[in-house]
C-alpha angles and dihedrals in degrees: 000000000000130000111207087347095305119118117247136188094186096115089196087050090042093063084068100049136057137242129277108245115228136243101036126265093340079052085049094041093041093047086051093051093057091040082062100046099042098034105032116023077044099052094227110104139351117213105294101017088086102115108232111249087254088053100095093156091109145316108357098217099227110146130199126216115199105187116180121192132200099217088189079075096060103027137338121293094235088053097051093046090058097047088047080048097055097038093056084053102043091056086045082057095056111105101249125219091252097047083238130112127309117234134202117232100279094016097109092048088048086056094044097052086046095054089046102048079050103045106011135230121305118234114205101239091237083058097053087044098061089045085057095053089042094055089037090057103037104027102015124238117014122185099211 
């Protein structure tokens, strides 16, 4: 968080603040661009009007931007497809920090729902303990 462009750690000082965009000045100039798009080409909030998650003194101002493209109208669909396609490997081929594997944005939670619609969903077994107590108090005998 930074207040007048200057880092905090003052969570109290932070709420009124905003966040440091990424990436240097293309992270700035990308972060302007969607203010722009989603606040003020959708007539919600301009930078700055936007009402902190805590402010719950009205509206909040966010505003939402949905853009779709017909790529047919750019290039063909097959041709697009197979770029996307290298780029995404291309990135998946990078060497990561971690030496593990690189993931695309939602690929972890794809995995995830996967291995749970496989394998369920796993259930500490406190957890599964005071479930028991609470049926057995309030429904009566529960087989969990």
């Amino acid at each position: 968080m930074t207040i007048g462009g200057l880092p905090t750690e003052d969570a109290h000082a932070a709420l009124k603040g905003s966040l440091a965009p990424i990436g240097g000045p293309k992270g700035a100039g990308l972060s302007l661009i969607i203010d722009l798009l989603t606040g003020v080409l959708t007539g919600t909030g301009l930078t700055g009007e936007v009402k902190n998650i805590t402010d719950i003194s009205g509206p909040s101002r966010t505003g939402h931007l949905m853009i779709a493209f017909d790529v047919s109208r750019f290039i063909s669909p097959e041709l697009f497809k197979s770029s996307v396609d290298s780029v995404v490997a291309n990135i998946k081929a990078m060497p990561s920090a971690d030496g593990g594997p690189v993931f695309m944005p939602g690929e972890m939670e794809a995995i995830g729902a996967e291995r749970r619609a496989r394998d369920g969903i796993g259930v500490p077994r406190d957890i599964v303990d005071t479930l028991r107590g609470l049926s057995v108090t309030y429904l009566g005998e529960l087989r969990l």
